[in-house]
C-alpha positions in Angstrom: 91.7 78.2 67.2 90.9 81.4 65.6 93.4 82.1 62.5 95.3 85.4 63.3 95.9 85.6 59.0 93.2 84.7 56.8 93.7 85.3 53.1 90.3 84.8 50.9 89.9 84.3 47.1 93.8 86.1 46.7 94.3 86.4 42.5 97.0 88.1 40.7 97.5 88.4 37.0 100.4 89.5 34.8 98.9 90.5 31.3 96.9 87.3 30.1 98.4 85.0 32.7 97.3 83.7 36.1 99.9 83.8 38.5 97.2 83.4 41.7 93.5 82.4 41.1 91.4 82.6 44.1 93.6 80.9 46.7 92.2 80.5 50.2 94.5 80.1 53.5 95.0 80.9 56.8 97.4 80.7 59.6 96.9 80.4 63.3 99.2 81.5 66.2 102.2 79.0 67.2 102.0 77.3 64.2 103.9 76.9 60.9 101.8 76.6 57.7 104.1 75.5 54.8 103.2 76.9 51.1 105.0 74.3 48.4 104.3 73.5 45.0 106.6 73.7 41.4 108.5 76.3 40.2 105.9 79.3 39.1 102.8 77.9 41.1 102.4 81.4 42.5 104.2 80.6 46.6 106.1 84.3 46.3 103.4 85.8 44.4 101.1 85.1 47.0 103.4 86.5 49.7 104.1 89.8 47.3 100.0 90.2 47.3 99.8 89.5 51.1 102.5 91.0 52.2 101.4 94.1 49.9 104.8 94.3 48.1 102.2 93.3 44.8 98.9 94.6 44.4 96.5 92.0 43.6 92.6 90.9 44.4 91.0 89.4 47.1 90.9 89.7 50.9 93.3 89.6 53.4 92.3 90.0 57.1 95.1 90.3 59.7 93.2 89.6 63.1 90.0 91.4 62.9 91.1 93.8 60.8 91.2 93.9 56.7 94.2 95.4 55.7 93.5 94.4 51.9 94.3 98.3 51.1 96.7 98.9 53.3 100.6 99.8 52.5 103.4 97.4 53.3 104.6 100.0 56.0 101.3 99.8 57.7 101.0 96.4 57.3 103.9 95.8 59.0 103.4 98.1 61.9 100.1 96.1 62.4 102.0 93.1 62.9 102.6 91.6 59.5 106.0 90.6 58.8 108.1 89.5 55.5 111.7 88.0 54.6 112.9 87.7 50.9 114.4 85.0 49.0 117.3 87.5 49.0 118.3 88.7 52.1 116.9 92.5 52.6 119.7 93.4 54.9 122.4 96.7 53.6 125.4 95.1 53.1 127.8 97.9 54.3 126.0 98.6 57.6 127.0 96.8 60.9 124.9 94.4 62.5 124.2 96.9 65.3 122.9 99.4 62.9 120.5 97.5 61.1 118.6 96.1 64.4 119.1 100.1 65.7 117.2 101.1 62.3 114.3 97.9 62.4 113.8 99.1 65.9 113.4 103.0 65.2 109.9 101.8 63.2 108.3 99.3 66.2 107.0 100.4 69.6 108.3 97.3 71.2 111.9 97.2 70.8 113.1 93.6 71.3 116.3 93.1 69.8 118.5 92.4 72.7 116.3 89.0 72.5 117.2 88.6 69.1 120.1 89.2 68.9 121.0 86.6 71.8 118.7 83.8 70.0 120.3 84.2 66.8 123.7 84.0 68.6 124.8 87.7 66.9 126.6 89.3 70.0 129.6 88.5 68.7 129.6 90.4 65.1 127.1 93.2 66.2 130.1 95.6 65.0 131.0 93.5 61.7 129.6 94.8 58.4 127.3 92.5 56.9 128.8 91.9 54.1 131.8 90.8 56.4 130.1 88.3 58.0 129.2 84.6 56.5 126.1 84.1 54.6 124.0 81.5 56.9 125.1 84.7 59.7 123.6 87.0 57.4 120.1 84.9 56.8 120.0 84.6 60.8 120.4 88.3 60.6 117.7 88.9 58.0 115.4 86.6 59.8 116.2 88.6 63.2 115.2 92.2 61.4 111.9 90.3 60.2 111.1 89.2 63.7 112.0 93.2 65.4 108.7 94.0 67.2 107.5 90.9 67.6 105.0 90.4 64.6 102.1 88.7 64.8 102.5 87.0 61.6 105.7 86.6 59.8 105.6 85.4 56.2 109.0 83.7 55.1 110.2 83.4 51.8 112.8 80.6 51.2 114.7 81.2 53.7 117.0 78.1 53.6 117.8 79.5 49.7 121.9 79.0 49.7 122.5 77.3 53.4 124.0 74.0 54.0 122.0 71.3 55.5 123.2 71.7 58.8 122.3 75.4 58.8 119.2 75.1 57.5 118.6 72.2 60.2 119.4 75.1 62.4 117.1 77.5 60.8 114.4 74.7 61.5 114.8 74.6 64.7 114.5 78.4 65.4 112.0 78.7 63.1 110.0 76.5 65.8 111.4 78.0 68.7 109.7 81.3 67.4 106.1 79.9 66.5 105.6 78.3 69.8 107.7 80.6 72.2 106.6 83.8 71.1 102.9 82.2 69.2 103.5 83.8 66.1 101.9 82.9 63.0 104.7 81.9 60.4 103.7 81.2 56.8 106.9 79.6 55.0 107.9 79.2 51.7 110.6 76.9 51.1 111.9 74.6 48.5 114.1 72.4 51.1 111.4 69.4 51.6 113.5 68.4 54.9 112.9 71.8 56.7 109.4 71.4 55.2 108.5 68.2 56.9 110.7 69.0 59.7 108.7 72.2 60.7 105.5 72.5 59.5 102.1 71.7 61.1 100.2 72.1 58.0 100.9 72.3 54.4 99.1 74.0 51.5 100.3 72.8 47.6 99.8 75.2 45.0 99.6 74.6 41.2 99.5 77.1 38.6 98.6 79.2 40.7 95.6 77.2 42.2 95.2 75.3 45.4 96.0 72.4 44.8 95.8 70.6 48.4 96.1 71.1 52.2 96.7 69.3 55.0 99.0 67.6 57.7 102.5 67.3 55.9 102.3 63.3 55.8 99.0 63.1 53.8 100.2 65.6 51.4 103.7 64.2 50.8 101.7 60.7 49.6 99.0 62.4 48.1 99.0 61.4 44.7 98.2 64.7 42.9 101.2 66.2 44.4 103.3 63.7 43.3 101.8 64.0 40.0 102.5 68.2 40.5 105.6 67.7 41.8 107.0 64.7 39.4 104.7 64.6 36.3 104.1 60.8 37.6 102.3 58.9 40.3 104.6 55.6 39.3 
């Protein structure tokens, strides 16, 4: 299956330190590819550089097309994607608004889809800030997904949910991937959506790549452990 993101030898420093150094990946349609490792192994940094929120070295080809110098804006017109770890949406605007505003930028407006999946009909006309915070997440997730990207690139998006809505999460998070064969590169810290979603995992350490693979060889694999809980006891 050809890999609609591929990301080649991507390296960011800050000063003397090496937040990325040379880390390969890349993600194929209707699939999740998980990105774990410890606190500061590089997992946002790398979507900041990809993403092009964060200028940084290497390659990053989105299709057939290397968009390594292109904006965020153009990026994202192309097809590429992003959430935050905090949710991007304007607090003071209604629901409505914001998918109105993500849909002015796209040629191919699908937000009455989105707004049914993510079960928003009913506070389209509620503030954000009005609203509770997994609805708000759904809603961030929904502006993320306006167009129908080719990749989407997820950062943390379980950050502050209960179990049972990131469970939810989960499942939509599937639901998009296969449904729409999207390319979805998360980020997460909750190990349960992790294992729950993803078809492949890729472990970084210090900034390095540490592993990859299917998530059940990489949860046993003893150098993530070691990453993970500075034992293999």
């Amino acid at each position: 299956m050809t890999a609609l993101l591929q990301c080649r030898n991507i390296s960011k420093s800050y000063g003397g330190v090496h937040a990325l150094q040379k880390v390969d990946l890349k993600v194929e349609p209707g699939r999740v590819h998980g990105l774990i490792g410890p606190n500061g192994a590089g997992k946002s940094t790398f979507i900041d550089v990809v993403s092009g929120r964060t200028r940084g070295s290497g390659t990053v080809i989105l299709g057939d097309t290397d968009v390594s110098g292109f904006a965020p804006n153009r990026r994202r017109r192309m097809g590429l994607s992003r959430s935050f770890q905090r949710t991007s949406i304007f607090p003071a605007l209604t629901v409505r608004s914001q998918f109105e505003l993500a849909a002015g930028w796209v040629d191919n407006d699908n937000t009455a889809d989105l707004i049914d999946m993510f079960n928003l009909r009913g506070v389209l006309d509620v503030r954000a800030e009005e609203i509770s915070y997994g609805q708000q997440r759904l809603v961030d997730l929904g502006l993320a997904l306006v167009g129908t990207p080719r990749v989407l690139l997820l950062d943390e998006p379980a950050a502050g949910l209960s179990a049972a809505e990131s469970h939810h999460l989960a499942d939509h998070l599937l639901d998009i991937a296969r449904r729409w064969n999207v390319a979805v590169l998360l980020v997460e810290h909750d190990m349960d959506v992790i294992f729950k979603v993803c078809d492949v995992l890729t472990v970084l350490e210090t900034g390095k790549l540490l592993i990859e693979g299917p998530p059940e060889s990489v949860r046993s694999d003893p150098k993530v452990i070691q990453a993970y809980f500075g034992s293999t006891a």
